[in-house]
BAKELO-659933 format. One record per residue (C-alpha): x, y, z. Coordinates in steps of 0.1 Angstrom, whole numbers, plus 5000, padded with zeros to 4 digits. Example, Ala and Ser with C-alpha at 12.3 -4.5 7.8 and 13.67 -1.06 7.14 Angstrom:
# residues 2
512349555078/513749895071/
# end
This chain:
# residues 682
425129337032/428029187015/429829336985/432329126961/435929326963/437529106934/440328976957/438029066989/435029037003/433429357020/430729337047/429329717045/427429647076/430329547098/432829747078/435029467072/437229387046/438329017039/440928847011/439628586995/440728276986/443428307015/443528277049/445128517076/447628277085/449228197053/449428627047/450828677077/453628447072/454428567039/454028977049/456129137069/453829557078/455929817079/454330157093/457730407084/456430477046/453030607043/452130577007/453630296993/452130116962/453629766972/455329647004/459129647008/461229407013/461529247051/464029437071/465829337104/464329347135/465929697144/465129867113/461229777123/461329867157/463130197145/460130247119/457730167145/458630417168/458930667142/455230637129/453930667166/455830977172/454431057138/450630987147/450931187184/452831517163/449731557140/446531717147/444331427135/443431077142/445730867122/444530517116/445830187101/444129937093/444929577085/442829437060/443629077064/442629107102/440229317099/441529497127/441929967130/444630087151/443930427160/446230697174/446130897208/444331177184/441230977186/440631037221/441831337223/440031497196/437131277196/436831137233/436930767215/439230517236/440230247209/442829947223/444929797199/443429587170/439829727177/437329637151/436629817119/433729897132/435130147155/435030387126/432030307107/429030287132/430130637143/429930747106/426030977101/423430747091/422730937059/426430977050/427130607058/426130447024/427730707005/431130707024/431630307022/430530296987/433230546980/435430316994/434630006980/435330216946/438430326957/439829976971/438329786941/439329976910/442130156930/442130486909/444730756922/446830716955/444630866975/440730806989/439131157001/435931197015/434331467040/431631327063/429831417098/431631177124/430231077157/431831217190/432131047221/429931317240/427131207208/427431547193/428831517154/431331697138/432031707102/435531537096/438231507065/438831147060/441731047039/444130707032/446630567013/446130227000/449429977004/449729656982/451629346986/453929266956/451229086942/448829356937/446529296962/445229566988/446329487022/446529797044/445030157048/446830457064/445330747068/443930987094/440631177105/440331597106/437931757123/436832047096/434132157116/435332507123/436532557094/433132447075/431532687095/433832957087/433732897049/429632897054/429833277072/432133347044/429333247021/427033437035/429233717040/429833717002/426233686997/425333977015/427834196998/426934036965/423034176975/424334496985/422834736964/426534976967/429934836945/432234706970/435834636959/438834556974/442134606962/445734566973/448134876988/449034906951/445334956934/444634616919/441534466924/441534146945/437334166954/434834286932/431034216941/428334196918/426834536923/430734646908/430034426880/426634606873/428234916875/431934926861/430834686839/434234376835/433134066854/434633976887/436933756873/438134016843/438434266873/440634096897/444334196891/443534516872/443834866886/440735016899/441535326886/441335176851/438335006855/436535306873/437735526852/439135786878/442235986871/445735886878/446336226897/442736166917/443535786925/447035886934/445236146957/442935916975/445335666981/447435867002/444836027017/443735677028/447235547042/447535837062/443935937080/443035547073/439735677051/439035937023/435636027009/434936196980/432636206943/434036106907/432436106873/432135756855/431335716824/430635406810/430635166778/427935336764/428735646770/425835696800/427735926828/427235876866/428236076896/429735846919/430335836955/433135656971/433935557006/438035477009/438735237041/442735107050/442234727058/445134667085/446234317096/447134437131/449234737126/450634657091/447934807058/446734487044/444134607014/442034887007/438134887013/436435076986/432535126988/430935286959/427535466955/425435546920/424135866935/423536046898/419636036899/420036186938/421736456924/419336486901/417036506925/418336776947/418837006917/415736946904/414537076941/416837336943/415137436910/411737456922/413037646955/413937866932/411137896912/408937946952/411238266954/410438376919/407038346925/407038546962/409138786941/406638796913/403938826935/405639126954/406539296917/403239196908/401339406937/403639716927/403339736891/399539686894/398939986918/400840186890/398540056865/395440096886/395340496884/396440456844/393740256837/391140466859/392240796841/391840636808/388040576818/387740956828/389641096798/386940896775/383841016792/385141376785/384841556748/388641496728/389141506690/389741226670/393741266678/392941276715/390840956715/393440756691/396040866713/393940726747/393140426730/397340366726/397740446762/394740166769/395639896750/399539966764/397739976798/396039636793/399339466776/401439566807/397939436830/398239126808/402039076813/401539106850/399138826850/401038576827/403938626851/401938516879/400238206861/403838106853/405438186888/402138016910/400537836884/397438016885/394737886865/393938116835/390538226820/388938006792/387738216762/386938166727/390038286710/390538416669/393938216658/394538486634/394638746665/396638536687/399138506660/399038876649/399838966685/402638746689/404338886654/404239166668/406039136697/408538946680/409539206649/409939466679/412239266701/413639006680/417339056660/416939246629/419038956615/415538716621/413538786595/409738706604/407138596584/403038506593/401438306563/398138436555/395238196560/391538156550/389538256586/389438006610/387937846637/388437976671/390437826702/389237786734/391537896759/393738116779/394938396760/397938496782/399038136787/398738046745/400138396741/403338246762/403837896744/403938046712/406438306727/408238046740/408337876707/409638106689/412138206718/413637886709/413737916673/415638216678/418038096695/418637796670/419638116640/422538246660/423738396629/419938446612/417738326593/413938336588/411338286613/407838196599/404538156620/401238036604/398037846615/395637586592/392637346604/393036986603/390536696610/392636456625/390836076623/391635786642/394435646626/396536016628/395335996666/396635676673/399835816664/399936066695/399435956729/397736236738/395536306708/391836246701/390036276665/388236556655/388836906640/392337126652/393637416647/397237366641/399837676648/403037626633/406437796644/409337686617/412937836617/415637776593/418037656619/420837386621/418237146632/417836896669/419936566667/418136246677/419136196711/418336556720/415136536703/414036226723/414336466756/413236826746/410036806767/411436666799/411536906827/414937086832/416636956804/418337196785/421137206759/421837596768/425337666787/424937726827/422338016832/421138086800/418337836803/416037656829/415237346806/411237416818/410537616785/409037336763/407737116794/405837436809/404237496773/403737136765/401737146797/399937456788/398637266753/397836926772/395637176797/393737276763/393236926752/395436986728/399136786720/402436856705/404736766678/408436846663/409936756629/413636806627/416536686617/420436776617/420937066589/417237086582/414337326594/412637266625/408837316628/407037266663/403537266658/400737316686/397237126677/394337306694/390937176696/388937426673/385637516684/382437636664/382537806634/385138026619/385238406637/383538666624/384039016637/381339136657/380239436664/381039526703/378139656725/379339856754/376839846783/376640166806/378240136836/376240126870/375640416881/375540496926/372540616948/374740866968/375840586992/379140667015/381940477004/385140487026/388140407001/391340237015/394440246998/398240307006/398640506971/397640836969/396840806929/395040506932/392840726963/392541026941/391340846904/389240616927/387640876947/387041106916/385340836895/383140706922/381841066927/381741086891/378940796888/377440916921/378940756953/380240996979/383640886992/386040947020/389240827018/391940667045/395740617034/396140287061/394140037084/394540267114/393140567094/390040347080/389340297115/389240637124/387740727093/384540447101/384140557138/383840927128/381540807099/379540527120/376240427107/376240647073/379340427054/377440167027/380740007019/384239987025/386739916996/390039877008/393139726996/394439397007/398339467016/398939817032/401439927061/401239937093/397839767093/396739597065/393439497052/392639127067/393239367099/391239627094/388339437084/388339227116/388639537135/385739697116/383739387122/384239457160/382639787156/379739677134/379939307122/377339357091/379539597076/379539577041/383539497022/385439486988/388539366987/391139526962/394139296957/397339266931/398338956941/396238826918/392538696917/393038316936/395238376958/393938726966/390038506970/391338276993/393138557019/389538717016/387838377026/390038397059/388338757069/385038607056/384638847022/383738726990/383639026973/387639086955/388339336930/391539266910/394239526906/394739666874/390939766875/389440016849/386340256860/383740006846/385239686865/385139926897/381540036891/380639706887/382339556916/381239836940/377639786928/377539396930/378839446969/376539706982/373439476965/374439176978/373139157020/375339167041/374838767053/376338717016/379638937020/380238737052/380238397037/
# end
């Protein structure tokens, strides 16, 4: 394949380049080749015979000093002479005036084409001094290396191209180098952490793109600035770590970064000296978002917390129930007995007191174990009457409270205790919005909310609610607090003064009751939270309450367990009362006693689930040993689910929750001695 050179004619198969239009002779009797300039642009003039053999000599020392195969090649003969670097680097032996070819059929088949074309360019049109090209080049062992090959075109003084110098590299190391360095920088670019490097004096001279993502400058508008700038860290701090890390050779600590937008992360760096030998070359830095870990680990810390609340609570729980149990007991006796009107109003204060603090006790055990509460139709009208009232007796006198009166309305279905707390909570909040005071109003209405209004709320279906309102006359909730209010743990109270679980809990209490949620405020205006309910049936009407007696016994022995000597004395005196004989035992150990002296007459054995030195899972199973059909009620104030599953373990099903009044223990008592004794097992 020949290809038309202007002055030459180029034969890309054999790699030769001819003049044309003259012969070799008549050039080589009008050219004299010196080899002592390199890049000349035209030929010089001829010089004596000593200057040339001086020039000579000097451009073969020349060739054997360098680290690559220099070549020259004549273009008028056609012929390459190669330097002692071709066989020492390559393994090629090439006598003097060798063929062209020499170089081009050890040229890759695929880079061939491209690598003469490039040429032919070069010689042709004859831009620049120099023709560069990078190509995979044949050894002599057939292995091939990638090579830099580069010349210098010479001219006569004519113009036309006569000669090539120039020399062959072998780049092959240093290819491969640049390709781990590649993928070195391509795996710290994928690295998830921000990896910078910077000099002994702090400015950036790395910066991968996990920096970028989260400094926030570009690589390129990083490098040369100080990492303290751009990472926002203080002066004293950076100061700090950098001495810490030219004398231990590390440091390892957390900063705060706060970024363009104002978002703030907790950072953790990793400081590593960079030596070249013994002397500190740059300074490793390796930094990690870990903000949503520490997160994390306080949001567990929190719950751990809560766990120890609710053992606490559960603890408290058991005590302030066994003081309640004998209250509530004697209550029941006092009524049965004859009192004046005084009397019985001052009874009925003691009850409902009694069944407030029974209540309390409960709802701190649904919030502390998340025990699920008892659904019952509820009178809005109540619920909110019972709330004022609690606030007006605790609340600042500064808070002035308010309840709008309302045509009656439909009732609620749901727990009492855990309504009773969102409410609370609400207006817990809106307290705390009137530092100063203000006015705190609570009120309830019925809407029918259709589909259009329920679109609106995620959590919202149509139909009719009741709506509670709780409004204060507060400084109001910016936006961007606004938009997080409900997420767990978020608070805008200082350090100990809140949890941040106060509106998630009771946003999770109304989503329990099929019900949702909403908030209007704005900064300097009112804030009104209101709670949407699902109303159920008609509106309440008060109705007149039927007591039904309470069960009476048949004389059956009952042995009665319990560690307090109140709750043994009220028990035992109203079971005798309503016709039961009883003994009594203080602890496991004396139930046993008490059964063995008894064995064969005892119906029933109540006995209380957490005693000393044996307590009652213990005592049943060694009751059981002495007669396995024996009849057991379990008294707990742990509360009713967990106290039913302990039971389940001993195989009881009959539990009897402390506080207990006279009827519930009638009733209880009576429901376990009917029931066979294959049922109490199970």
């Amino acid at each position: 394949m020949a290809r038309t050179l202007g002055l030459k004619e180029v034969d890309l198969t054999r790699g030769v380049v001819r003049p044309r239009g003259t012969s070799a002779e008549s050039e080589l009797e009008s050219l004299v080749l010196p080899r002592d300039v390199l890049r000349p642009k035209t030929l010089q003039p001829p010089r004596d015979a000593g200057q040339l053999l001086e020039s000579e000599e000097r451009f073969r020392l020349l060739a054997q000093a360098t680290n690559d195969a220099v070549w020259d090649w004549d273009l008028v003969t056609e012929t390459v002479w190669w330097s002692e670097g071709f066989e020492t680097h390559f393994g090629h032996w090439a006598p003097p005036g060798i063929g062209f070819d020499s170089w081009t059929h050890r040229i890759h088949p695929d880079d061939r084409e491209r690598v003469l074309s490039g040429l032919h360019d070069f010689i042709e049109h004859g831009e620049g001094e120099q023709w560069l090209d990078e190509h995979r080049f044949c050894r002599a062992d057939g292995e091939y290396v990638y090579v830099l090959d580069r010349g210098w075109l010479i001219r006569d003084v004519t113009g036309v191209p006569v000669r090539m110098i120039g020399g062959l590299t072998d780049i092959t190391e240093r290819r491969d180098t640049e390709v781990r360095l590649r993928e070195q920088a391509a795996l710290l670019d994928a690295a998830n952490d921000a990896i910078v490097v910077t000099d002994l004096d702090g400015k950036v001279t790395y910066f991968n793109r996990a920096a970028v993502k989260l400094y926030g400058p570009s690589a390129s508008q990083a490098v040369g600035k100080r990492y303290c700038d751009i990472a926002h860290v203080g002066e004293a701090e950076h100061i700090e770590a950098t001495r810490a890390v030219l004398e231990t050779g590390e440091w390892a600590g957390e900063h705060r970064h706060v970024a363009g937008d104002g978002t703030v992360a907790i950072l953790a760096s990793r400081w590593t000296l960079v030596r070249d030998g013994e002397r500190p070359r740059a300074i490793l830095i390796i930094a990690t978002d870990v903000t949503e870990q520490r997160r994390l680990e306080q949001h567990y810390a929190r719950i751990q917390r809560l766990e120890s609340i609710g053992t606490l609570a559960g603890g408290i729980a058991h005590d302030l129930n066994n003081v309640l149990t004998p209250i509530i007991l004697s209550i029941e006796l006092l009524r049965v007995a004859e009192l004046d009107d005084e009397m019985r109003e001052t009874v009925d204060t003691v009850a409902a007191a009694a069944r407030r603090g029974a209540e309390m006790v409960k709802q701190v055990l649904s919030f502390a174990r998340g025990v699920e509460g008892r659904r019952v139709r509820i009178a809005p009208e109540s619920l909110l009457g019972e709330v004022a009232r609690i606030i007006r007796d605790s609340f600042p006198k500064n808070i002035q409270v308010e309840t709008k009166d309302s045509a009656p309305l439909r009732p609620v279905v749901g727990d009492p205790t855990q309504l009773h707390q969102v409410l609370l909570n609400l207006a817990v909040n809106a307290r705390d919005a009137m530092p100063r005071g203000g006015r705190l109003s609570l009120g309830a209405e019925e809407l029918v909310i259709d589909e259009h209004h329920a679109a609106m709320h995620p959590h919202a279906k149509k139909g009719r609610y009741v709506v509670f309102r709780v409004t204060d006359t507060g400084s109001g909730i910016a936006p961007d607090v606004r938009e997080r209010i409900f997420e767990p743990f978020y608070t805008t109270k200082e350090l100990g003064k809140g949890t941040g679980l106060g509106l998630s809990t009771a946003l999770a209490i109304v989503r329990s009751h099929g019900g949702f949620m909403n908030v209007l405020s704005e900064p300097g205006s009112p804030t009104a939270f209101s709670v949407y309910l699902p109303a159920d049936g008609a509106p309440c009407a008060e109705e007149p309450t039927s007591r039904e007696a309470s069960p009476r016994g048949r004389n059956e022995l009952v042995l009665f367990v319990d560690d307090e000597e109140s709750i043994r004395a009220i028990g035992k005196r109203t079971l005798e009362t309503f016709g039961y004989r009883v003994v009594t035992a203080s602890d496991g150990a004396d139930a046993v006693a008490q059964f063995a002296l008894n064995r064969g007459q005892i119906s029933l054995v109540l006995t209380d689930m957490g005693m000393p030195v044996m307590d009652g899972l213990t005592t049943i199973r060694a009751l059981k040993r002495i007669q396995p059909d024996v009849r057991v009620l379990f008294a707990s104030g742990y509360g009713d689910d967990a106290s039913r599953a302990r039971a389940a373990d001993a195989g009881v099903s009959h539990v009897l929750a402390k506080p207990y009044s006279a009827d519930a223990l009638l009733r209880a008592v009576r429901e376990a001695l009917d029931h066979s004794p294959a049922d109490a097992d199970r």
